[in-house]
Backbone as CSV, one residue per row, in Angstrom:
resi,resn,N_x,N_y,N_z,CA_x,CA_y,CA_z,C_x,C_y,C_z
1,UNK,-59.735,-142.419,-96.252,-58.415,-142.096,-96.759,-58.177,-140.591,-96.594
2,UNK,-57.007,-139.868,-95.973,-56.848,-138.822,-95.784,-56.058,-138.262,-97.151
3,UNK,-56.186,-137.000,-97.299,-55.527,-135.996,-98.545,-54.618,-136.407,-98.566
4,UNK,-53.824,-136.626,-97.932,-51.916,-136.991,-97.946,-52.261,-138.569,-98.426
5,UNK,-52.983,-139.191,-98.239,-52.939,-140.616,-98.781,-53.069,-140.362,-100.498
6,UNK,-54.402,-139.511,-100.308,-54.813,-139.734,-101.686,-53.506,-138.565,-102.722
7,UNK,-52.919,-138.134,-102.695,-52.201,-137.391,-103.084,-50.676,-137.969,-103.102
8,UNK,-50.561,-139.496,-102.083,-49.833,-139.920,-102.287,-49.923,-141.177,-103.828
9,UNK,-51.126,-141.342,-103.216,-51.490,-142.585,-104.043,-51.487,-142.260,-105.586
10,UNK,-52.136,-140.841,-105.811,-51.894,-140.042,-107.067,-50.747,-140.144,-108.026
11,UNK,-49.402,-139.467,-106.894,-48.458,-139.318,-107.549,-47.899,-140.818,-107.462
12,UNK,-47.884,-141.416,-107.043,-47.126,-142.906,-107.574,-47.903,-143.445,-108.687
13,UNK,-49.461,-143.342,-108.716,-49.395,-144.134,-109.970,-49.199,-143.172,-111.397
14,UNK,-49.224,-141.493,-110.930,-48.812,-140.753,-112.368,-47.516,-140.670,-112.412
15,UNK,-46.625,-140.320,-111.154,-44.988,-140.536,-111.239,-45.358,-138.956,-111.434
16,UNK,-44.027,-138.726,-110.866,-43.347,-136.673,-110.667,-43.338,-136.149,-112.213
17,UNK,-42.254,-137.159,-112.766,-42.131,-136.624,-113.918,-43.152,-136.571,-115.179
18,UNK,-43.577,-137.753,-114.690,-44.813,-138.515,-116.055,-45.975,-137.864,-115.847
19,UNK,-46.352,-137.032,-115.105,-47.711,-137.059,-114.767,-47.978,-136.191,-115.838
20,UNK,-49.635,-135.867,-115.642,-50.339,-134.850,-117.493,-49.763,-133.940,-117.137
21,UNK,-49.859,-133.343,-115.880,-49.419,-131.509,-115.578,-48.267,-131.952,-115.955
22,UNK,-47.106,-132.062,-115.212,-45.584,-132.565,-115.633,-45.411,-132.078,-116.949
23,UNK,-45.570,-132.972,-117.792,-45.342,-133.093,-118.968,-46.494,-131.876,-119.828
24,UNK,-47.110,-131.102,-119.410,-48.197,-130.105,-120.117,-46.574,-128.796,-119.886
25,UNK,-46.772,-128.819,-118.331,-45.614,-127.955,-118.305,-44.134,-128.119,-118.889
26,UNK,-43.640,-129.091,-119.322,-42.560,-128.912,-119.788,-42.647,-128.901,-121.114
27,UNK,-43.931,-129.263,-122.347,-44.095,-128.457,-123.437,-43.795,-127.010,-123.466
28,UNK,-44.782,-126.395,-122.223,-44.775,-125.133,-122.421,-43.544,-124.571,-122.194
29,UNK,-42.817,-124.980,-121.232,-41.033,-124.402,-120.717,-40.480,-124.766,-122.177
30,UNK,-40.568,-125.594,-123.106,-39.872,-126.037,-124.530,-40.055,-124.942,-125.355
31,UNK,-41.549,-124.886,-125.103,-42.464,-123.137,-126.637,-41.132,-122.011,-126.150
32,UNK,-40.675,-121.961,-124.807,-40.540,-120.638,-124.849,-39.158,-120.372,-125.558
33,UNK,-38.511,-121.513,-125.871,-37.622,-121.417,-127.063,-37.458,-120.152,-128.398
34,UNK,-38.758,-120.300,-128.958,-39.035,-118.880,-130.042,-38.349,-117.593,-129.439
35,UNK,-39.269,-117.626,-128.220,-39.443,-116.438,-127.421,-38.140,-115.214,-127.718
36,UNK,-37.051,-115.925,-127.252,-35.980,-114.685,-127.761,-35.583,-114.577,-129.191
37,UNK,-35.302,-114.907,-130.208,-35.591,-114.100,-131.470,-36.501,-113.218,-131.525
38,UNK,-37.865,-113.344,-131.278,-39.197,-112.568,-131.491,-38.542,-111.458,-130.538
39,UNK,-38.498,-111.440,-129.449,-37.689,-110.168,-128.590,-36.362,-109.412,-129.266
40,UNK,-35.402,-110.525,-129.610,-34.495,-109.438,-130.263,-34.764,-109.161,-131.901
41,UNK,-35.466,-109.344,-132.218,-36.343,-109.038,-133.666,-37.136,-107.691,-133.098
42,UNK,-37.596,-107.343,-131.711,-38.597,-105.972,-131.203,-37.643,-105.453,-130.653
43,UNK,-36.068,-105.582,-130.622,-35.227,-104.504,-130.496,-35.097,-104.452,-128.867
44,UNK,-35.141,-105.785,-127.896,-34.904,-105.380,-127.022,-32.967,-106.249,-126.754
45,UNK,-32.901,-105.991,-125.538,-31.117,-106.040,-125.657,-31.576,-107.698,-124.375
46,UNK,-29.983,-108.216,-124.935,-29.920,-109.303,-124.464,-30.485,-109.319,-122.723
47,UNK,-29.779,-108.051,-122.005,-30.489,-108.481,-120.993,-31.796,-108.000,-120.314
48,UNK,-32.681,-107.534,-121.651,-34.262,-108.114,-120.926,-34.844,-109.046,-121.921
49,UNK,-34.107,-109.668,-122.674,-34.583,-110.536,-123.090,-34.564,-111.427,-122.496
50,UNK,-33.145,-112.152,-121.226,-33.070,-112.725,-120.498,-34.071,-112.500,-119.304
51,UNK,-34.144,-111.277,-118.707,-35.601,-110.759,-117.569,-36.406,-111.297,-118.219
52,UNK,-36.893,-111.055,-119.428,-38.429,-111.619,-119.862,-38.573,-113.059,-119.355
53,UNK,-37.736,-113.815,-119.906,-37.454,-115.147,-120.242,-37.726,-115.638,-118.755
54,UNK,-36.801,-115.220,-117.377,-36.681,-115.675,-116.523,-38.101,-115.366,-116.406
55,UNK,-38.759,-113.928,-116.214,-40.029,-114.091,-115.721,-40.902,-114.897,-115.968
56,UNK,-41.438,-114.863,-117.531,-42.360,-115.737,-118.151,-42.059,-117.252,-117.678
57,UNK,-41.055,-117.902,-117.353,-40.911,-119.261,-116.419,-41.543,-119.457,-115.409
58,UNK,-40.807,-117.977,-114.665,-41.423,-118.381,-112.874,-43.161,-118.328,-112.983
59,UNK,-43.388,-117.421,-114.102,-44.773,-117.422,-114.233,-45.109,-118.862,-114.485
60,UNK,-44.961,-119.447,-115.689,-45.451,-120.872,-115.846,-45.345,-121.900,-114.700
61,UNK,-43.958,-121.530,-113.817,-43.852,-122.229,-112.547,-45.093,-122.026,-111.428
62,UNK,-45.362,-120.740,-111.179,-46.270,-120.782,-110.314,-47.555,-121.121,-110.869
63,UNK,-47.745,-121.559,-111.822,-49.128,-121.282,-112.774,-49.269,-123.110,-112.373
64,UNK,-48.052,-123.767,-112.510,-48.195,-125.176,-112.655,-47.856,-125.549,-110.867
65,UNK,-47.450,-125.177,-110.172,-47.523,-125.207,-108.926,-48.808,-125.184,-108.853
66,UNK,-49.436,-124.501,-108.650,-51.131,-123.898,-108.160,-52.124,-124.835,-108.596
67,UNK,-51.524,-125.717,-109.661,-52.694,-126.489,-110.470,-52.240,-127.833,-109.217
68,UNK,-50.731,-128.445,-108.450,-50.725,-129.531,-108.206,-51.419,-129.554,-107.137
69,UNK,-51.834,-130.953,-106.447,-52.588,-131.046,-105.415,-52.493,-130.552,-104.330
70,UNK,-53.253,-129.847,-103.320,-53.058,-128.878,-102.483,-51.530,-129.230,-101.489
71,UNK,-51.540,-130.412,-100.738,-50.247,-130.696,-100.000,-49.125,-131.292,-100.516
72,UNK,-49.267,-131.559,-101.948,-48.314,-131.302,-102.390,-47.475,-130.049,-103.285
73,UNK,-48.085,-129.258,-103.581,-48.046,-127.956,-104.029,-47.481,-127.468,-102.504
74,UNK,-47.869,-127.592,-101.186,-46.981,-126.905,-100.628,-45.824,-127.470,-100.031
75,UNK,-45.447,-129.103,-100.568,-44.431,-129.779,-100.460,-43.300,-128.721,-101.181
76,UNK,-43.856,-128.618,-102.544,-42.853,-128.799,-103.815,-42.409,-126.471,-103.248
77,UNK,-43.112,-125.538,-102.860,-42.940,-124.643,-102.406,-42.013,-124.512,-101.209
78,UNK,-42.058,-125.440,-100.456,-41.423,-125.401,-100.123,-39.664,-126.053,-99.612
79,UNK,-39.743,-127.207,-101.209,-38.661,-127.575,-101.108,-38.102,-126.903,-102.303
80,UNK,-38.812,-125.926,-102.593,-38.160,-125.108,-103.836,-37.489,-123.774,-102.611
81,UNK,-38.177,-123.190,-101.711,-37.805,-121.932,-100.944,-36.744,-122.500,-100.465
82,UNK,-36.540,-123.921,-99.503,-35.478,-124.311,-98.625,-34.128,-124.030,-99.808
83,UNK,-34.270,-124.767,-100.997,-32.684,-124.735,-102.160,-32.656,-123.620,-102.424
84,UNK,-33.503,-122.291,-102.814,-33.401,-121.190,-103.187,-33.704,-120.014,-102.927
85,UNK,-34.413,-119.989,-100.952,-34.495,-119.033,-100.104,-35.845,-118.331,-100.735
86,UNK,-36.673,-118.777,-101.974,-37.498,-118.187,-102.292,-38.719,-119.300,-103.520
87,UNK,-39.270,-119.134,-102.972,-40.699,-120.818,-103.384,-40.739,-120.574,-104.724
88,UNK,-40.726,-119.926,-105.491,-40.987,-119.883,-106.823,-39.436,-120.484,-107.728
89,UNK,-38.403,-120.212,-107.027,-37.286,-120.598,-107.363,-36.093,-119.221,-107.435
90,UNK,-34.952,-119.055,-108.096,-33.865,-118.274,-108.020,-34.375,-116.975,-108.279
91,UNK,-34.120,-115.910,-107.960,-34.480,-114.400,-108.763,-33.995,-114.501,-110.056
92,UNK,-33.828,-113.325,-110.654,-33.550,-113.108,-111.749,-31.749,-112.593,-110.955
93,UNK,-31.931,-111.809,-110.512,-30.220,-111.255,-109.702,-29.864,-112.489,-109.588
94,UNK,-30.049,-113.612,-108.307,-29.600,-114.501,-107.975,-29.142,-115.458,-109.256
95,UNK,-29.500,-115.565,-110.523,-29.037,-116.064,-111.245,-28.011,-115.298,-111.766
96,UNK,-27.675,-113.794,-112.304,-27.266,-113.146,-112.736,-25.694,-112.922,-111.745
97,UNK,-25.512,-113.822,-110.885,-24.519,-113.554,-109.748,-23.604,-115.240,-110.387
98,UNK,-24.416,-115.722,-111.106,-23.914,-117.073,-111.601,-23.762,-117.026,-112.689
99,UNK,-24.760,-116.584,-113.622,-24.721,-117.332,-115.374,-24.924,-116.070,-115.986
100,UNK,-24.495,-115.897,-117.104,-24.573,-115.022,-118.263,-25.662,-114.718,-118.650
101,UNK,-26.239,-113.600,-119.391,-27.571,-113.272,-119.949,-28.044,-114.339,-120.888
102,UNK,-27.126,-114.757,-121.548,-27.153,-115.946,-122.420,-27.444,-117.615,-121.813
103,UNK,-26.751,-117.692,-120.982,-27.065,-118.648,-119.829,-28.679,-118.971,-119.617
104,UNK,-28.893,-117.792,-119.012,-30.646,-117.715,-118.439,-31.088,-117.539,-119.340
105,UNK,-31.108,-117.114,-120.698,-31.828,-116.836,-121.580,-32.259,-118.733,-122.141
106,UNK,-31.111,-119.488,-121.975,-30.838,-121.355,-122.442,-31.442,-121.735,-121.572
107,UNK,-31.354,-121.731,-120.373,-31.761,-122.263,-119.382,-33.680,-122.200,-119.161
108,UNK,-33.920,-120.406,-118.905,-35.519,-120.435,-119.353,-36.208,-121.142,-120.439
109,UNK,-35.672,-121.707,-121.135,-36.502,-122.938,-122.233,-36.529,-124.398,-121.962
110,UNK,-35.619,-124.350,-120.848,-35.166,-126.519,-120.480,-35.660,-126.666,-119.195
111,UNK,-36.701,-127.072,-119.283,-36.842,-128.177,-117.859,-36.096,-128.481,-117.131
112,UNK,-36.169,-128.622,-115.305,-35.461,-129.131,-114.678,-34.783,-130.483,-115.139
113,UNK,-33.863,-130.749,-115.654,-34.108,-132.277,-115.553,-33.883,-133.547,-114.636
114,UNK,-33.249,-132.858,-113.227,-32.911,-133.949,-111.821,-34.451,-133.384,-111.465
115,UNK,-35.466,-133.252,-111.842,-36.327,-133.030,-111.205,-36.698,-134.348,-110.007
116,UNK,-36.454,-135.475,-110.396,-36.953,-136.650,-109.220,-35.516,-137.010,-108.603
117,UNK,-34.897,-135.889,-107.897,-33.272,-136.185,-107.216,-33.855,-134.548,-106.484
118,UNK,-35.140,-134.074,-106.601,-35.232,-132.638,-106.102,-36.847,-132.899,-105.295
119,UNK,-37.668,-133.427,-105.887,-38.958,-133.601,-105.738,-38.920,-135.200,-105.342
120,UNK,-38.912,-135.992,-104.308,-39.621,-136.985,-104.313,-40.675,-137.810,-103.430
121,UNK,-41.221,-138.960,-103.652,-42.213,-139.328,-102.305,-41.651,-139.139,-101.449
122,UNK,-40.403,-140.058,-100.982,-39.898,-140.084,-100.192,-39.961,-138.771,-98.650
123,UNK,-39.178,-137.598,-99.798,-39.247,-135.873,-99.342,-40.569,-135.703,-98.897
124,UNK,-41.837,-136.159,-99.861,-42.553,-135.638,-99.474,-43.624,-136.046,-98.127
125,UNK,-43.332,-137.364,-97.743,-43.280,-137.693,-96.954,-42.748,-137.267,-95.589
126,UNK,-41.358,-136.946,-95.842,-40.743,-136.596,-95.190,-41.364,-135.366,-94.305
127,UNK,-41.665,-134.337,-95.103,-42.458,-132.817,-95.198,-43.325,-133.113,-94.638
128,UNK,-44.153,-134.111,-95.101,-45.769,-134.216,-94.451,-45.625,-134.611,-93.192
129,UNK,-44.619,-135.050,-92.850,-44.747,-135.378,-90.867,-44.176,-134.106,-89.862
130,UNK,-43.753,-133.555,-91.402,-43.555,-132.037,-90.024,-44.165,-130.745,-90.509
131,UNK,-44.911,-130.879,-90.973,-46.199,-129.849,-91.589,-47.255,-130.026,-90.806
């Protein structure tokens, strides 16, 4: 059985969304909820509380990227770079050209939730025949 089998076979029987990582990471994207009170309680201004926020995500993003299985980790990199010109996902500017400090500040605490309309076998399939 080759890596792409077994990595297929993986994610169908844990599912995108269901799987332990999945769901480990979207606790942690939930914690970071607190996060801005405790910041504007240390006196910083809405918009690095929003920078923090965005960062500490992309951090958990790449943190939970790195943990998924090797070809698919560079599925999901790179169907994150193709929507957002950059694998980890939007900048902090690139959001800031769209949504309010307040915006990204809501947004850094919620999970994707079309995550399986963004990520799927199908795609990844797709990827794996031209990789």
């Amino acid at each position: 059985m080759t890596e792409f089998e077994k990595e297929i076979a993986l994610i169908e029987k844990m599912g995108l969304k269901t799987s332990p990582l999945r769901l480990e990471y979207e606790k942690k994207v939930y914690k970071l909820q607190s996060m801005p009170e405790k910041l504007k309680a240390e006196g910083y201004t809405e918009d690095q509380i929003a920078r923090a926020m965005h960062e500490k995500r992309r951090e958990l993003g790449q943190q939970y990227k790195e943990a998924a299985p090797p070809l698919f980790r560079e599925y999901i990199y790179a169907a994150t770079a193709a929507k957002y010109g950059d694998p980890l996902g939007p900048t902090y500017e690139m959001l800031r050209e769209k949504k309010t400090c307040k915006q990204i500040i809501e947004s850094a605490s919620r999970p994707i939730e079309d995550l399986d309309n963004r990520l799927t076998l199908d795609g990844f399939q797709q990827w794996y025949k031209t990789y």
